[in-house]
SERO-4910 file (N, C-alpha, C, O; in steps of 0.05 Angstrom, whole numbers):
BEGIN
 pado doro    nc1    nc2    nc3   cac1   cac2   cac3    cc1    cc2    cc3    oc1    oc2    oc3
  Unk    A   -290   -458   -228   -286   -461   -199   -267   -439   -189   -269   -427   -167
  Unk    A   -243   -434   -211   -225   -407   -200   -247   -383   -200   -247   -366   -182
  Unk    A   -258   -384   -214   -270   -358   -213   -289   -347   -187   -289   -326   -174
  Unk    A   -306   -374   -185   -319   -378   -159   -301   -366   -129   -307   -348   -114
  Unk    A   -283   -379   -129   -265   -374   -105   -249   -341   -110   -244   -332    -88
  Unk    A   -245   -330   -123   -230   -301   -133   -253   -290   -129   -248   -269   -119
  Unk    A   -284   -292   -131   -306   -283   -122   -309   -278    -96   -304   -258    -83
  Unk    A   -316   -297    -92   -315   -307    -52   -293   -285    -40   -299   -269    -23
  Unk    A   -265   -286    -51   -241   -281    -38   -241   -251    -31   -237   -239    -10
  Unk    A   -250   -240    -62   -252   -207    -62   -280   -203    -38   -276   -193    -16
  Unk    A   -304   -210    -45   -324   -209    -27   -311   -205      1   -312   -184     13
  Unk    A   -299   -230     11   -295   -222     43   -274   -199     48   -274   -186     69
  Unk    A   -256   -195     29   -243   -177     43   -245   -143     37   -232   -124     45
  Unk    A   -274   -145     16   -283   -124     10   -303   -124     39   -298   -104     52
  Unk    A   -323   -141     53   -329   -139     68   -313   -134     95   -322   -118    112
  Unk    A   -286   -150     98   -273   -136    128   -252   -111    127   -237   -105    146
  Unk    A   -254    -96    100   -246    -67     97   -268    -54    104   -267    -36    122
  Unk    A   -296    -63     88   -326    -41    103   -326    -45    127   -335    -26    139
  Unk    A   -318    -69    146   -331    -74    172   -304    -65    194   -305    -68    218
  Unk    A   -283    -54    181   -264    -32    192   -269     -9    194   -265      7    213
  Unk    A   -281     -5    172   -279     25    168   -298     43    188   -294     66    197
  Unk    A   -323     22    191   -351     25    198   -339     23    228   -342     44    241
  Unk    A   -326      4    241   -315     20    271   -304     41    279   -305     47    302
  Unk    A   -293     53    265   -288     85    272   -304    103    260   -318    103    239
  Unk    A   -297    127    290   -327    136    290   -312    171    291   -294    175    308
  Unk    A   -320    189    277   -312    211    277   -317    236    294   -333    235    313
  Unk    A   -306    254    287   -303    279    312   -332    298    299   -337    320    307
  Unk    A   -341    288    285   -365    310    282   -387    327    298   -401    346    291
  Unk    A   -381    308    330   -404    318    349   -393    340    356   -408    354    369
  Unk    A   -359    356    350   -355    372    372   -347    397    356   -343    395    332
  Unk    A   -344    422    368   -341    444    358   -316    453    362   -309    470    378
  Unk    A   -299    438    341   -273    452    340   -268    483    337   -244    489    336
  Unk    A   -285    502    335   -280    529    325   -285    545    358   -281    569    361
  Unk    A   -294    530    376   -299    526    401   -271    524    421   -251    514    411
  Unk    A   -269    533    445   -247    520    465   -257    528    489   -263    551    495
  Unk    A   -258    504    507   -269    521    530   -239    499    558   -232    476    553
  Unk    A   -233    508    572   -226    497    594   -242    495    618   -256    514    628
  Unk    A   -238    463    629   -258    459    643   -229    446    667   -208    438    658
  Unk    A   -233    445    695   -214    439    712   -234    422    727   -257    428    730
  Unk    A   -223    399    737   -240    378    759   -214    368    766   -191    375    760
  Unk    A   -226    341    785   -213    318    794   -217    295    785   -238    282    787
  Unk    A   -190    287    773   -193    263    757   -198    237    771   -184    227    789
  Unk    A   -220    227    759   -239    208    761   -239    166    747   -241    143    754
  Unk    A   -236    180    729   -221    159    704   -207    167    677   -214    180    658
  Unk    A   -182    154    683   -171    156    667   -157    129    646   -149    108    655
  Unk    A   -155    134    625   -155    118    603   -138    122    580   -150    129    560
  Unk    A   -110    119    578   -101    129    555    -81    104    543    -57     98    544
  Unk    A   -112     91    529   -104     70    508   -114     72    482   -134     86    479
  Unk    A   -100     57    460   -127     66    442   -155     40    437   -159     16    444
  Unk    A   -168     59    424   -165     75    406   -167     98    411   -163    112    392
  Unk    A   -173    114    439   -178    146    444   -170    141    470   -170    118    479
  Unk    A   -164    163    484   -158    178    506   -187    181    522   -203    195    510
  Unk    A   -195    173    543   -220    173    554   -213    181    587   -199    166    601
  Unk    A   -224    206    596   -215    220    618   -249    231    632   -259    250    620
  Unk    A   -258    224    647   -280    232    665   -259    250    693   -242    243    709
  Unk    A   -274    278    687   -274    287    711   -294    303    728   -312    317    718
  Unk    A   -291    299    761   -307    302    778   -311    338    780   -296    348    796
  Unk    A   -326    353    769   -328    377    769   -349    397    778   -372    394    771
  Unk    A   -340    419    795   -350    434    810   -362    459    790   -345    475    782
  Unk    A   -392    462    782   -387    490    778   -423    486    790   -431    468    806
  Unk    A   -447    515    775   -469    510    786   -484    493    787   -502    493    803
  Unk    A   -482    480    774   -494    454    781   -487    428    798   -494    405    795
  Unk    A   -469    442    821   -462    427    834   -437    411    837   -422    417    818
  Unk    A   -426    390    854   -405    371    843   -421    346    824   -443    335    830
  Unk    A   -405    340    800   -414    315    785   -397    305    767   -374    313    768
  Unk    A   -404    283    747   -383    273    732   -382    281    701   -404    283    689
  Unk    A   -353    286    682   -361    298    658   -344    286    651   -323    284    664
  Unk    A   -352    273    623   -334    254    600   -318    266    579   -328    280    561
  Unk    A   -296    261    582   -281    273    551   -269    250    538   -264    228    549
  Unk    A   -265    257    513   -257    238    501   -224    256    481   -222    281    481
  Unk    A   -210    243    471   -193    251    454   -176    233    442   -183    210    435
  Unk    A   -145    244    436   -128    236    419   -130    197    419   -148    185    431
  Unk    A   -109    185    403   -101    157    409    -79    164    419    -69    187    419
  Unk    A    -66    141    430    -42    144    453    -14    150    438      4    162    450
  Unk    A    -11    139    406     -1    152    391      4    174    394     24    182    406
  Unk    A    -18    194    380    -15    224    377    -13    231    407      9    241    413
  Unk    A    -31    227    425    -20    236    453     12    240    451     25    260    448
  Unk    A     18    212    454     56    219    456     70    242    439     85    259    445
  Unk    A     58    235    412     70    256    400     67    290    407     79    309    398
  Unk    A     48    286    427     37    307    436     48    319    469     39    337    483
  Unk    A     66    303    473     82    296    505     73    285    526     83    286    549
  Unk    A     50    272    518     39    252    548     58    231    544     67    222    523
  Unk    A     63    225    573     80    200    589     58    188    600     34    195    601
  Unk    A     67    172    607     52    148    627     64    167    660     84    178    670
  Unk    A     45    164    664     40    175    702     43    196    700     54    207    719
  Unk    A     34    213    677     27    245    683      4    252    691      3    275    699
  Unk    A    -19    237    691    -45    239    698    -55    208    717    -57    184    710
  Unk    A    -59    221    738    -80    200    760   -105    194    766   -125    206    760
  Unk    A   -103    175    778   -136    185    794   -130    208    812   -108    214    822
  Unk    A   -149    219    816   -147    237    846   -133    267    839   -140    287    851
  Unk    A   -118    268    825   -104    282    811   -125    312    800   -146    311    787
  Unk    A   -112    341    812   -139    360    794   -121    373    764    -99    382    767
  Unk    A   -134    374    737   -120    376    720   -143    398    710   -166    401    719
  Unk    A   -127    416    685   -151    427    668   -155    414    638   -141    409    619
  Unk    A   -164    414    640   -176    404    601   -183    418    593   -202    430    602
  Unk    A   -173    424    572   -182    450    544   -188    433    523   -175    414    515
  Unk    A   -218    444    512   -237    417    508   -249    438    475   -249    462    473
  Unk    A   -255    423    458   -268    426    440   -296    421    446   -297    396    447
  Unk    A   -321    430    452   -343    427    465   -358    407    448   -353    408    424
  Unk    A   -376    390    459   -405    381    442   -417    402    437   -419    423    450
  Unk    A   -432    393    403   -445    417    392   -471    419    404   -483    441    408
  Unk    A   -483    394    412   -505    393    422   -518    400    450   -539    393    460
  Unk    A   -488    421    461   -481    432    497   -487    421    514   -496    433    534
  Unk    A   -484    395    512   -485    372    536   -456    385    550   -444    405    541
  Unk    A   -451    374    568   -424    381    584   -411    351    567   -423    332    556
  Unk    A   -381    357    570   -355    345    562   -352    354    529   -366    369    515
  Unk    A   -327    338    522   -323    347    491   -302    326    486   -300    304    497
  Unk    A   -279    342    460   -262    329    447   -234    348    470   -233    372    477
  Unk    A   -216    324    477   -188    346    492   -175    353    474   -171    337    456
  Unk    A   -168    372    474   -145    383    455   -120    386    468    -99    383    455
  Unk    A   -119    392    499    -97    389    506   -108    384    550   -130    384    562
  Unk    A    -91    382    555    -85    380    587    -65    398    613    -41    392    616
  Unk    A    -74    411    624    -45    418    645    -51    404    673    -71    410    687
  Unk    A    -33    388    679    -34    368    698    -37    386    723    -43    409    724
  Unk    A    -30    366    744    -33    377    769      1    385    779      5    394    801
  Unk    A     25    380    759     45    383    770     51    407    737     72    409    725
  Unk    A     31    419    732     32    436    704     47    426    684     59    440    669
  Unk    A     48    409    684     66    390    653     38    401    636     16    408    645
  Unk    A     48    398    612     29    406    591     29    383    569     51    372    567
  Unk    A     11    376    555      7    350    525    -23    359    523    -44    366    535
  Unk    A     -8    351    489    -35    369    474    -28    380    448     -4    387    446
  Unk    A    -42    383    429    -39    403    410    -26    430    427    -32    441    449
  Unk    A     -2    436    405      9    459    409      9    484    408     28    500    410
  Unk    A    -25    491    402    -32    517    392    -23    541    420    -16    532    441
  Unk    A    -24    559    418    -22    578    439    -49    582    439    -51    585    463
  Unk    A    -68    583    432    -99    590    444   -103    563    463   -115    563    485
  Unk    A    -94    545    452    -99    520    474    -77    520    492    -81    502    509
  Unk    A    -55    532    497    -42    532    511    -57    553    540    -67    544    561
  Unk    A    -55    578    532    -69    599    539    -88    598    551    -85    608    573
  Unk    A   -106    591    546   -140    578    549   -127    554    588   -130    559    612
  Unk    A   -119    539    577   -115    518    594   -101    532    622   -104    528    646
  Unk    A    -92    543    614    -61    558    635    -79    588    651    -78    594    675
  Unk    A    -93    602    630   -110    625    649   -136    602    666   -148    613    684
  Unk    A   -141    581    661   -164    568    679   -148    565    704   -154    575    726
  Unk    A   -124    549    697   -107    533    716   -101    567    743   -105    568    767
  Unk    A    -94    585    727    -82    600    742   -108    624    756   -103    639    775
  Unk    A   -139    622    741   -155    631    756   -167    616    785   -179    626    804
  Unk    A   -155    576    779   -167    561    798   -151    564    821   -162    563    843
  Unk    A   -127    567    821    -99    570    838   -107    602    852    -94    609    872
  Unk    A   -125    617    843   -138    645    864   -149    640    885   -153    654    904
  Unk    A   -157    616    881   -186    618    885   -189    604    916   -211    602    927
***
């Protein structure tokens, strides 16, 4: 009968380690070797976890419409310098985005420059850079 039950026991929790693991879902769709900055008006925003989920309303030829990004958990965000009430609705920000490989519009964020230029994000200078020449070609314009 012990053995029966030490059976059973390992079984389920060998099953609710697989049925963890199997909810997260990896970054493989996007092209990290990629960076593109994209600037809109923020639409929805979401920074709980398990990911960072940011739709913005964006102008290029194809008109005005809506584009999904996804990124960090709210963890790494912070570690990354997002606060709470750095990003709004209504708000125009740039996103420097790791693209989908499959060139749908949106991607993975790598980082953000708000509408009051606060910056969070991976600290690379190409993503810095990237984000800050969009911000500062949209401010020409």
């Amino acid at each position: 009968m012990k053995l029966n039950t030490l059976i059973a026991s390992t079984a389920l929790l060998f099953g609710l380690a697989c049925s963890s693991a199997q909810a997260h879902h990896s970054a493989v769709q996007y092209d990290f070797s990629k960076q593109s900055a994209v600037t809109g008006v923020v639409k929805e925003f979401s920074a709980k976890n398990p990911h960072l989920l940011i739709t913005l309303e964006v102008t290029n030829d194809k008109g005005p419409h809506l584009v999904q990004f996804e990124g960090h958990s709210l963890n790494n965000m912070y570690r990354d310098g997002y606060r709470k009430g750095m990003v709004n609705i209504g708000d125009k920000v740039t996103v420097n985005t790791a693209p989908l490989k499959s060139g749908v519009e949106g991607g993975y964020v790598v980082s953000v420059v708000t509408a009051k230029n606060e910056f969070f994000g991976m600290r690379s200078t190409s993503a810095q850079d990237a984000a800050k020449a969009q911000a500062a070609a949209e401010g020409k314009k």
